[in-house]
C-alpha angles and dihedrals in degrees: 000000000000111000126181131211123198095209138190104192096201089057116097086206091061096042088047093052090045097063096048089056088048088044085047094056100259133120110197140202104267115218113176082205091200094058089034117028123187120256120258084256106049086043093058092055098050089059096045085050091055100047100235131102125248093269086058093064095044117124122222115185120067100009140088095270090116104046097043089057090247095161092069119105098214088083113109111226081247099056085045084060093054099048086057085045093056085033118036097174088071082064100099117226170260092031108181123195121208142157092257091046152283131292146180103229110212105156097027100231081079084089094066085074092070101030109115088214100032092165094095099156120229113344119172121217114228086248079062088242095144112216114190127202125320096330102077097211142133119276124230 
């Protein structure tokens, strides 16, 4: 099964959902999406995988959404495109690519959604929330 993880190595969220999809089994495809973005295309089709619009997938915290003026609603889908294409960073993640779909995993236990063996056991978020199977859901 071939999985892909649009990953962001300095985000405690992505390295949180890679290593479900390692505790589940799975070794995915790694791309470290700000050295190497997807392509407007292939952009275009993760979101339409996931169901949501190009604002959907904006990141706020640590980017230039602020200062671009990105909250207001005056911005086309398609010149939101284009900001996440000068400025990956304002692309959210971790998006993870599956057989049985695409997510974007916040929280991370998203993931479990599109995992082909979501019953992981116990995994403990570096933030030491434990999520167990494929609840999700908070242990004891």
């Amino acid at each position: 099964m071939t999985m892909t993880i649009y990953h962001n190595p300095d985000c405690g969220t992505s390295r949180n959902t890679l290593a479900i999809i390692r505790q589940s089994g799975e070794e995915p495809e790694v791309i470290e999406y700000l050295k190497t973005p997807p392509s407007r295309q292939r952009l275009v089709e993760l979101i339409a995988a996931m169901g949501i619009t190009p604002r959907d997938l904006l990141r706020e915290k640590g980017t230039p959404y602020a200062e671009l003026g990105l909250a207001d609603p005056k911005w086309s889908d398609e010149q939101i495109l284009d900001f996440m294409l000068a400025h990956p960073i304002l692309i959210n993640r971790p998006i993870v690519v599956s057989p049985l779909g695409v997510v974007l995993a916040r929280p991370s236990e998203k993931v479990l959604d599109v995992l082909p063996n979501p019953e992981i056991g116990a995994f403990t978020k570096e933030d030491g929330e434990v999520v167990t199977g494929a609840s999700g859901k908070r242990a004891g």
